[in-house]
Z-matrix of the N, CA and C atoms (Angstrom, degrees):
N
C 1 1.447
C 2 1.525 1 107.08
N 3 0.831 2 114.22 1 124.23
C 4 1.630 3 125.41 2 175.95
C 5 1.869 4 112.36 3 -77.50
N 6 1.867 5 101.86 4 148.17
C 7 1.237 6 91.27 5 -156.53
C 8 1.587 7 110.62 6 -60.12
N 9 1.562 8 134.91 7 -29.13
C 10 1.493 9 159.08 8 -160.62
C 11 1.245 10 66.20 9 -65.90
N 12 1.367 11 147.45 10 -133.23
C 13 1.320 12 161.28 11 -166.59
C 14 1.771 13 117.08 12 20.77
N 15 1.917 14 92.34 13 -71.13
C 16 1.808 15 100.84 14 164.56
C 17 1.522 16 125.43 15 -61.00
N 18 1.377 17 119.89 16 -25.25
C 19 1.156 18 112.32 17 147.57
C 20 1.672 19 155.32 18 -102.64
N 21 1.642 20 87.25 19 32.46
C 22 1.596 21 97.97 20 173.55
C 23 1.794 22 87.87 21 -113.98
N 24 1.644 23 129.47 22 -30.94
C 25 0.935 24 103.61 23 153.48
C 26 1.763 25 141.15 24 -49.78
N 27 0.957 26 72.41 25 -63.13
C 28 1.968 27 82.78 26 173.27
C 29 1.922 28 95.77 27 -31.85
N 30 1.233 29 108.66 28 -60.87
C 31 1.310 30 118.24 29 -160.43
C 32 1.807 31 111.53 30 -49.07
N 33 1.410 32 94.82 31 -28.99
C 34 1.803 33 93.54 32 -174.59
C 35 1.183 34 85.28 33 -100.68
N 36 1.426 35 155.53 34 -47.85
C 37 1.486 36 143.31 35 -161.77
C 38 1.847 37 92.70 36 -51.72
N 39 1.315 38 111.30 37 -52.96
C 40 1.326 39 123.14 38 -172.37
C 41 1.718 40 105.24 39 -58.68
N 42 1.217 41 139.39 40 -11.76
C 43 1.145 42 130.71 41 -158.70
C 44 1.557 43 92.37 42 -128.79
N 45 1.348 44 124.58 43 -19.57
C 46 1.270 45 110.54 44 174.58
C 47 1.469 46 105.40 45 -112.63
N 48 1.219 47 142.76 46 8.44
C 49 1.480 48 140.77 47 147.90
C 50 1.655 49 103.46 48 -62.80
N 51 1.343 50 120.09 49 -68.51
C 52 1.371 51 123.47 50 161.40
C 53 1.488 52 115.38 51 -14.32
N 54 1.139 53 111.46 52 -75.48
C 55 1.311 54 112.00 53 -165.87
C 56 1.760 55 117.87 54 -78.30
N 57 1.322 56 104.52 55 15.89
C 58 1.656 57 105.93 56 175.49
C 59 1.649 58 93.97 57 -113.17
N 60 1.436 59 111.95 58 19.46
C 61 1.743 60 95.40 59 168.98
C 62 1.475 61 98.70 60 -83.96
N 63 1.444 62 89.22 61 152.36
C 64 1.631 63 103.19 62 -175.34
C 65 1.861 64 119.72 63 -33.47
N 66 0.844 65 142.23 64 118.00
C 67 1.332 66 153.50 65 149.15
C 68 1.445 67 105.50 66 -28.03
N 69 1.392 68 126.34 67 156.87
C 70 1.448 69 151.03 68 -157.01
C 71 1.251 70 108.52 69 -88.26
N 72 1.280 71 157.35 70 52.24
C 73 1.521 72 145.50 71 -176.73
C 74 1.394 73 131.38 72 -12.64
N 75 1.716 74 92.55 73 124.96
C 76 2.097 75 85.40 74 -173.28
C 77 1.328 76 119.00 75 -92.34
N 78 1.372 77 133.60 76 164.36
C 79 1.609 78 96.35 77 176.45
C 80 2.024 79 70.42 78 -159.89
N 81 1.456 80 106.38 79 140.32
C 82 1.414 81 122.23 80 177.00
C 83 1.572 82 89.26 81 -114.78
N 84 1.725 83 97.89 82 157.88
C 85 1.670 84 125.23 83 173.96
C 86 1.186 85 113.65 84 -140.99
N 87 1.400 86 120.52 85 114.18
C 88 1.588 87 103.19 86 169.14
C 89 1.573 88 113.14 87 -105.33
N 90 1.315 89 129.89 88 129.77
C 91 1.582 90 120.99 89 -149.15
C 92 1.582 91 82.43 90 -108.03
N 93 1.200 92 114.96 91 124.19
C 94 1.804 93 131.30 92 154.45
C 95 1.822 94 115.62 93 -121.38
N 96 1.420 95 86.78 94 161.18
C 97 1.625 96 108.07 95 -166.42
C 98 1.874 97 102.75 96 -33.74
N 99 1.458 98 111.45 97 143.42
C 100 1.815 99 106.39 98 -172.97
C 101 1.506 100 86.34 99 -70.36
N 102 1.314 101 118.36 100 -168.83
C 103 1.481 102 146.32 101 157.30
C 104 1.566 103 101.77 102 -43.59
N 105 1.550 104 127.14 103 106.25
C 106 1.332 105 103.30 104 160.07
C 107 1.435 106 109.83 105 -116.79
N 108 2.042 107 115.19 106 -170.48
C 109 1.582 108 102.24 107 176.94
C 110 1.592 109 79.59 108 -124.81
N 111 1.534 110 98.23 109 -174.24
C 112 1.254 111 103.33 110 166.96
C 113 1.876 112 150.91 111 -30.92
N 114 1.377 113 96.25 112 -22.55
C 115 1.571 114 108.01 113 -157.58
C 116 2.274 115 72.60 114 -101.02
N 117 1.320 116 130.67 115 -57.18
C 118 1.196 117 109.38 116 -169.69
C 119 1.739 118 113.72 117 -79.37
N 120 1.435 119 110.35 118 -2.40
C 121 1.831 120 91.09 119 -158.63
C 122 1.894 121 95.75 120 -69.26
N 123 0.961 122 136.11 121 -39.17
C 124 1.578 123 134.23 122 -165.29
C 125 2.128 124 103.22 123 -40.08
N 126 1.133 125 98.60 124 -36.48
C 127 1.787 126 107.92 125 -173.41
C 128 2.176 127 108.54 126 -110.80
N 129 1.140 128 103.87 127 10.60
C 130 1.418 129 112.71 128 -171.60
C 131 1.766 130 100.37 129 -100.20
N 132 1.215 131 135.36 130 -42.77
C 133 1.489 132 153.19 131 -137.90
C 134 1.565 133 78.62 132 -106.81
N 135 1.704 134 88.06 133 134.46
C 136 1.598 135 95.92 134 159.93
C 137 1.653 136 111.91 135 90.52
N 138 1.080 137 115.71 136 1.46
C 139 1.146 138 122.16 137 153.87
C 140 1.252 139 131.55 138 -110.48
N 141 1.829 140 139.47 139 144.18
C 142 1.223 141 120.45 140 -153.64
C 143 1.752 142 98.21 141 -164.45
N 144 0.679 143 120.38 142 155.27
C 145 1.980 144 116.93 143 168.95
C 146 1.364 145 114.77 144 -155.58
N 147 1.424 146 129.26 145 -153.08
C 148 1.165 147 110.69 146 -174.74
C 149 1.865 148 93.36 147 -174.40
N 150 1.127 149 157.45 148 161.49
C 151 0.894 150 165.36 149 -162.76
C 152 1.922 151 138.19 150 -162.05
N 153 1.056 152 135.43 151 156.38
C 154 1.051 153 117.09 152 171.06
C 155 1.851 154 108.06 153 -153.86
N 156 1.532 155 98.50 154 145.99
C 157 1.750 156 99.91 155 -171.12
C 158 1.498 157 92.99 156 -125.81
N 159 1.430 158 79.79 157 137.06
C 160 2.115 159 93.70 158 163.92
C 161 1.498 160 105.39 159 -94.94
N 162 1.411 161 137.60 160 146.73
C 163 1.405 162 122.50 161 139.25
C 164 1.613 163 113.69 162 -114.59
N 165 1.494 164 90.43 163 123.01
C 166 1.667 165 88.38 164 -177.96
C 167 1.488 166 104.02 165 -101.43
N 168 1.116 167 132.22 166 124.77
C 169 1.560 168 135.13 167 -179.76
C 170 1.083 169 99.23 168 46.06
N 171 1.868 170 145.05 169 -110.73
C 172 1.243 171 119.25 170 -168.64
C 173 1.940 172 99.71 171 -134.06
N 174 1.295 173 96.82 172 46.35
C 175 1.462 174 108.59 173 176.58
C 176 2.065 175 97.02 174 -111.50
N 177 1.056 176 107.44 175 140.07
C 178 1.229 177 124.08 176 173.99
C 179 1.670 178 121.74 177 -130.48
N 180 1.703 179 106.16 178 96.81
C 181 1.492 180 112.85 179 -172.48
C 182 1.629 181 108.06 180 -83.92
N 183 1.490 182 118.16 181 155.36
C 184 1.294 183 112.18 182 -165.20
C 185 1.744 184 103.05 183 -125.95
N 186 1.103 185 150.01 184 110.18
C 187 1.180 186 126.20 185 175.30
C 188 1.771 187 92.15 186 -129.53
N 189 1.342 188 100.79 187 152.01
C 190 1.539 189 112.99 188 161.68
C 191 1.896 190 107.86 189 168.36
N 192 1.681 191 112.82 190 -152.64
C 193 1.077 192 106.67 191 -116.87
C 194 1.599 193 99.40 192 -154.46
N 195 1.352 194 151.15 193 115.21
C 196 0.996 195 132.30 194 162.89
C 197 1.393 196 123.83 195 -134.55
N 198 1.573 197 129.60 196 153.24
C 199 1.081 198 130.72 197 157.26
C 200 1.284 199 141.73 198 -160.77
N 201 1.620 200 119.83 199 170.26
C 202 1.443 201 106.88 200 -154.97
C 203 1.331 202 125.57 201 96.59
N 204 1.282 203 123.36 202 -4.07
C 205 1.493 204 138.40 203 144.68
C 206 1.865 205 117.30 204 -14.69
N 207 1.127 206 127.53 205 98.58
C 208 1.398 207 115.02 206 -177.53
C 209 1.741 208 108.26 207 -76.06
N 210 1.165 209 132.99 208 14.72
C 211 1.436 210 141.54 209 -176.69
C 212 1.801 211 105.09 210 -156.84
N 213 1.134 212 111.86 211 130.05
C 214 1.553 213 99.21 212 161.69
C 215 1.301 214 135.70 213 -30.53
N 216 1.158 215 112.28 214 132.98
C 217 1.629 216 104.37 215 167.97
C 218 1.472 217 137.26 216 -57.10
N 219 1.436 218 145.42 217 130.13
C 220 1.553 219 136.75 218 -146.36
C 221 1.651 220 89.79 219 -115.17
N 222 1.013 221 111.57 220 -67.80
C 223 1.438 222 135.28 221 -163.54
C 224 1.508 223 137.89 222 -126.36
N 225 1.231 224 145.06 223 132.63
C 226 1.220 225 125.47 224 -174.46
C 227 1.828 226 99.35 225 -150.18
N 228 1.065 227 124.65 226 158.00
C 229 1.429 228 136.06 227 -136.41
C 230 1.269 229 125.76 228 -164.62
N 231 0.970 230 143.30 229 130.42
C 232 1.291 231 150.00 230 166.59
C 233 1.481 232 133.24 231 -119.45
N 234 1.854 233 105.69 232 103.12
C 235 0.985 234 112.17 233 -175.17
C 236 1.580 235 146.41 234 -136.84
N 237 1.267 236 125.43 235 -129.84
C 238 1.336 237 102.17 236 -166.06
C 239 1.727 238 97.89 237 -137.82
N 240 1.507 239 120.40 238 129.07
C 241 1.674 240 124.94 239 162.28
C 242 1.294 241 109.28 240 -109.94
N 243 1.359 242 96.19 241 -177.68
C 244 1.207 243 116.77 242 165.63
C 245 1.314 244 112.12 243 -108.33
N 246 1.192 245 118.28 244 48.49
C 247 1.502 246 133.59 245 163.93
C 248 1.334 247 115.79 246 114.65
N 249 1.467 248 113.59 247 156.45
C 250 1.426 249 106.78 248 -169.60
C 251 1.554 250 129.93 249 -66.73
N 252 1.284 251 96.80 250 148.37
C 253 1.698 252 100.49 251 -176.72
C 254 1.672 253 102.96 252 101.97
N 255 1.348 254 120.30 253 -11.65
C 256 1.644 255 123.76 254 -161.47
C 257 1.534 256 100.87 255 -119.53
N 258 1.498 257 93.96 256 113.65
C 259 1.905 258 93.77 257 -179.36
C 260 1.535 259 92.86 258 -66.76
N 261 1.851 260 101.70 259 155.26
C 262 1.223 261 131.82 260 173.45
C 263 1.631 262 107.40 261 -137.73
N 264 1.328 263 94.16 262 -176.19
C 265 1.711 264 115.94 263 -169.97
C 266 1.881 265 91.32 264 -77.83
N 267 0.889 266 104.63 265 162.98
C 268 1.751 267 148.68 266 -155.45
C 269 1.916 268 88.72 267 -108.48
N 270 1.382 269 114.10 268 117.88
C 271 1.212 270 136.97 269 -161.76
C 272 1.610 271 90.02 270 -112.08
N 273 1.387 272 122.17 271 -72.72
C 274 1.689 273 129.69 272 -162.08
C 275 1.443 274 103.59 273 -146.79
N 276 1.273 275 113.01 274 143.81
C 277 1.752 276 118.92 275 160.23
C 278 1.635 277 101.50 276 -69.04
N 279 1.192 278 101.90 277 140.36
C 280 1.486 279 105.34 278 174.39
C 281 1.948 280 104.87 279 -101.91
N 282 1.106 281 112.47 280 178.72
C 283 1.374 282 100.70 281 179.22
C 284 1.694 283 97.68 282 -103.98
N 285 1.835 284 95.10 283 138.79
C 286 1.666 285 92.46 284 172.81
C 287 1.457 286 98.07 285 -114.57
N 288 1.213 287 99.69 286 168.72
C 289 1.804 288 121.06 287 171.51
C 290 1.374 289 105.77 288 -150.23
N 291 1.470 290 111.58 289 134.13
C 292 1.504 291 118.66 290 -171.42
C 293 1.335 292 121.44 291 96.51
N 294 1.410 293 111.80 292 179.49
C 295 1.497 294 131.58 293 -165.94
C 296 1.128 295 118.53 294 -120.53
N 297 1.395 296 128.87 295 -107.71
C 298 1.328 297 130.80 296 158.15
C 299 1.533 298 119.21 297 -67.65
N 300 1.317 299 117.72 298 -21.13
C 301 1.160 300 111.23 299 169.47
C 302 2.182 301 116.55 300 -134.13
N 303 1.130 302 124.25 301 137.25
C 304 1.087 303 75.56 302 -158.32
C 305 2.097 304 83.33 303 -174.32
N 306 1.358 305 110.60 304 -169.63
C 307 1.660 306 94.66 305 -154.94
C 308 2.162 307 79.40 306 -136.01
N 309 1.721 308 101.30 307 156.36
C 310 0.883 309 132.98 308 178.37
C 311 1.027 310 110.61 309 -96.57
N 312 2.076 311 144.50 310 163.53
C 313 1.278 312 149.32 311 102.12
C 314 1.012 313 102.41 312 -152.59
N 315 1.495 314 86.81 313 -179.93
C 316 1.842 315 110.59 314 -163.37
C 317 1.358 316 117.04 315 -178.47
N 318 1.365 317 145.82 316 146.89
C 319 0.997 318 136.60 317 170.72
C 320 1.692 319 112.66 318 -134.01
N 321 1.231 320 129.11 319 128.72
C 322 1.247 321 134.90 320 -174.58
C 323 2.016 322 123.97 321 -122.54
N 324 1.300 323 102.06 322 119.56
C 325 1.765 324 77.11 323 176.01
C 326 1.631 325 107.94 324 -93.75
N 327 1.360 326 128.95 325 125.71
C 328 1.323 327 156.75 326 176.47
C 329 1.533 328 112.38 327 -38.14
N 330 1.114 329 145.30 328 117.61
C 331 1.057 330 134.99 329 151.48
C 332 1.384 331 119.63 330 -68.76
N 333 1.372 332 130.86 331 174.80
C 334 1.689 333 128.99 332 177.85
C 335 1.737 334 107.80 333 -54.97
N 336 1.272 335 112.06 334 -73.50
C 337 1.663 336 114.72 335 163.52
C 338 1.458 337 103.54 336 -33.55
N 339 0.752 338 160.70 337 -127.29
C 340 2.064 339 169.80 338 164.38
C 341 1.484 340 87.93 339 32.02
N 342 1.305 341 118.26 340 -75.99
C 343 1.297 342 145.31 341 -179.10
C 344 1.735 343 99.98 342 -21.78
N 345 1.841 344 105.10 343 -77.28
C 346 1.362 345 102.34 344 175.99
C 347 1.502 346 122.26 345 -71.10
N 348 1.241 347 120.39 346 -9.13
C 349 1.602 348 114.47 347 163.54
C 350 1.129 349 120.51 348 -78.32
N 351 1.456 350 121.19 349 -18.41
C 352 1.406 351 107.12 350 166.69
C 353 1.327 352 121.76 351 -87.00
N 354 1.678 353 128.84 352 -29.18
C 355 1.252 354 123.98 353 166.96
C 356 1.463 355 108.45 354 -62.31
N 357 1.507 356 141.64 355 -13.59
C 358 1.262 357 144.38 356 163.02
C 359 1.389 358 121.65 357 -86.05
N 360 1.441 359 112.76 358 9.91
C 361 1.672 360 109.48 359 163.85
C 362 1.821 361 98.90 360 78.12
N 363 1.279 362 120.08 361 22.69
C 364 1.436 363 113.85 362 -166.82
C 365 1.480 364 108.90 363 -114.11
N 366 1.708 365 109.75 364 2.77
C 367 1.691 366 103.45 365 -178.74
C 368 1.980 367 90.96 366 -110.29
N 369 1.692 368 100.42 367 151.83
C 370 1.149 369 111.89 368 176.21
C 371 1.839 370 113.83 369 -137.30
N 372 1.108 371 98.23 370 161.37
C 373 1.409 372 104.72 371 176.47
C 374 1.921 373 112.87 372 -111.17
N 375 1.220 374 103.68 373 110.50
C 376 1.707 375 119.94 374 177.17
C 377 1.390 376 127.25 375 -95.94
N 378 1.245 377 127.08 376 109.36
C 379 1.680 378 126.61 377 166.64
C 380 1.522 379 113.92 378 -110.51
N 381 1.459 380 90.27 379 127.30
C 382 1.089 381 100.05 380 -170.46
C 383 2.141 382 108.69 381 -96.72
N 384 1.003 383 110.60 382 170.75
C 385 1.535 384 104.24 383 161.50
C 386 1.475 385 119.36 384 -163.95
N 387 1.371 386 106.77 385 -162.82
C 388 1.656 387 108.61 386 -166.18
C 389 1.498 388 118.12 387 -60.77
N 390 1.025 389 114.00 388 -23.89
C 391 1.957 390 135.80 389 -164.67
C 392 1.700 391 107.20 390 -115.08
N 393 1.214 392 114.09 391 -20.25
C 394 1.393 393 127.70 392 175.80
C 395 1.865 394 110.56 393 -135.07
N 396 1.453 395 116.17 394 73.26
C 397 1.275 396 116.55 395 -177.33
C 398 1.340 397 106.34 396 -74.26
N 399 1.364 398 126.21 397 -46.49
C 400 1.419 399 111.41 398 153.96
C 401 1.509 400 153.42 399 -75.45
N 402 1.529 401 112.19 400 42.01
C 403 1.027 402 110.44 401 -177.65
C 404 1.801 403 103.70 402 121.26
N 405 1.409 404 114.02 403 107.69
C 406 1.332 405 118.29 404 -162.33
C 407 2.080 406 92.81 405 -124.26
N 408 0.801 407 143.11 406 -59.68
C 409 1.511 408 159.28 407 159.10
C 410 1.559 409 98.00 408 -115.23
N 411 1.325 410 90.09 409 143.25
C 412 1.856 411 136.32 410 179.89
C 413 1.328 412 107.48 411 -158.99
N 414 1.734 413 111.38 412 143.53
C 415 1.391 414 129.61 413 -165.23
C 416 1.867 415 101.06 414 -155.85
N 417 1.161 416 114.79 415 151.13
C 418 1.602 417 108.27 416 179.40
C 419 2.145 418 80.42 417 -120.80
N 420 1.813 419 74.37 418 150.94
C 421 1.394 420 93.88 419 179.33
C 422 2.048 421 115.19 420 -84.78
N 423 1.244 422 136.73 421 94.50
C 424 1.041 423 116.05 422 -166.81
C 425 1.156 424 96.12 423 -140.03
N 426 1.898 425 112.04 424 158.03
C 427 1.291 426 127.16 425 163.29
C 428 1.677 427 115.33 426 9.50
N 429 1.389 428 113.73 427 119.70
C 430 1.284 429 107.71 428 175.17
C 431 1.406 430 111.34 429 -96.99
N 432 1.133 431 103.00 430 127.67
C 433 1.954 432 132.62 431 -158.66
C 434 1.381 433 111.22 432 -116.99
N 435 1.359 434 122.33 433 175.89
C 436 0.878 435 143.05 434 -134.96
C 437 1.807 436 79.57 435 -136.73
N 438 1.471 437 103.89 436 121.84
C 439 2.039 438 89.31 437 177.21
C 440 1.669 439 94.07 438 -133.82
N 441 1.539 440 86.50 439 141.16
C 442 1.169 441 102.31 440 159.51
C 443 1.493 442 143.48 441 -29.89
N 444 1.362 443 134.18 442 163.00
C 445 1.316 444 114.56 443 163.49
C 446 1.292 445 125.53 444 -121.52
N 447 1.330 446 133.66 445 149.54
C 448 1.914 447 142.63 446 -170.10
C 449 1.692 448 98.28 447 -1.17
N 450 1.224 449 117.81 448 124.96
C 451 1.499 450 123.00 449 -171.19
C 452 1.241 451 123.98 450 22.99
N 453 1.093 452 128.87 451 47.83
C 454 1.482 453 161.26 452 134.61
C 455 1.320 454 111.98 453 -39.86
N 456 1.732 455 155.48 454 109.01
C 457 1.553 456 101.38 455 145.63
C 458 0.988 457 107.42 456 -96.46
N 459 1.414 458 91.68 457 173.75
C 460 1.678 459 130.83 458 -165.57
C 461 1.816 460 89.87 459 -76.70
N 462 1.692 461 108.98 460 139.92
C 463 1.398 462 115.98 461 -166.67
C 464 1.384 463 91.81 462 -124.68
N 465 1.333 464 104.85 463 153.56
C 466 1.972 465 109.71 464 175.29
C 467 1.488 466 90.66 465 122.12
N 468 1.213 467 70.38 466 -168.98
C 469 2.059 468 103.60 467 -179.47
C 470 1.874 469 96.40 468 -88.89
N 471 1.343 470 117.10 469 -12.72
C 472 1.202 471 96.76 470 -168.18
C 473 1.220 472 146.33 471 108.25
N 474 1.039 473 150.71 472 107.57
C 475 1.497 474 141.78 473 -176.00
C 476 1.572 475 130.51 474 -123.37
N 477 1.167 476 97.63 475 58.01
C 478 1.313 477 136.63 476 152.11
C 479 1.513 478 110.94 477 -112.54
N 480 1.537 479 119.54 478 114.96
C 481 1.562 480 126.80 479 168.07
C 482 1.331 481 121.62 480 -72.65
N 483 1.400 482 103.90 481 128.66
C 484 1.633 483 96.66 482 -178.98
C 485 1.177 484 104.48 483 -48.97
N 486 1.729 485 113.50 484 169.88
C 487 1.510 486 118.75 485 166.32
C 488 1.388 487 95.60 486 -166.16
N 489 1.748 488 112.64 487 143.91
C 490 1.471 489 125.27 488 165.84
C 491 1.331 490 127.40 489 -92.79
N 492 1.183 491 150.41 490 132.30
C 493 1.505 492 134.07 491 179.97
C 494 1.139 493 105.24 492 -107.86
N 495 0.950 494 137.24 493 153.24
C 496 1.779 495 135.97 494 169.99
C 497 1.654 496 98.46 495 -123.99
N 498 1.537 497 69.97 496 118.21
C 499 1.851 498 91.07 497 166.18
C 500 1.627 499 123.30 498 -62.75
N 501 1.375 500 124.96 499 -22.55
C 502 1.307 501 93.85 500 145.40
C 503 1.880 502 102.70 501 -134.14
């Protein structure tokens, strides 16, 4: 084998080892109205957004999108439960722009804990606003899927991760 030869091999062994390092992680959010009761649902309904996260090694980029806010937007956040559907503590301010309607990002590097709450469906994205200071839209960051459409169901195993909570 001549050396021109061993090094155009080398060159593709080298270009396809490269390219079998792990790939970038997708993760979709769709943010709907938090939990309300009676005294907030009249200003809660009708708002909706949608989001999307990369994780590259242990960086986690945030971009997305909301609207329909019946009050400006105050705050928006990214954080951590103990499983979905269950408010948790406040991880990072994300950056907002806008009012009633209006756009998300953020970028965070993950610690191991962060790390395993997000492969467990346990990190979420929160906006808060003027009429809803605690919590106006919430979305959990999970597996990016394949979704159904308007009374559709959703087919598979699902993508929602199990999760246990322990009561104490």
């Amino acid at each position: 084998m001549s050396l021109r030869a061993a090094v155009i091999i080398g060159l593709i062994l080298g270009v396809c080892v490269t390219s079998s390092v792990a790939a970038a992680e997708k993760y979709q959010v769709y943010l709907s109205p938090m939990p309300f009761n009676d005294a907030t649902q009249p200003f809660m309904t009708g708002a909706k957004g949608t989001a999307s996260a990369t994780l590259d090694g242990n960086t986690l980029s945030i971009s997305g999108s909301f609207t329909g806010l019946s009050g400006p937007a105050t705050k928006a956040h990214l954080s951590m439960s103990r499983g979905p559907g269950i408010h948790g503590t406040p991880l990072m301010d994300l950056t907002l722009a806008g009012g009633l309607s209006g756009k998300v990002t953020g970028q965070l590097k993950l610690d191991q804990a962060q790390l395993a709450a997000l492969k467990g469906g346990r990190l979420y994205i929160q906006i808060d606003s003027e009429k809803a200071p605690a919590g106006h839209l919430w979305g959990w960051l999970l597996d990016e899927h394949e979704v159904a459409g308007q009374n559709v169901p959703q087919k598979g195993s699902g993508f929602i991760p199990p999760f246990a909570v322990r009561t104490k």
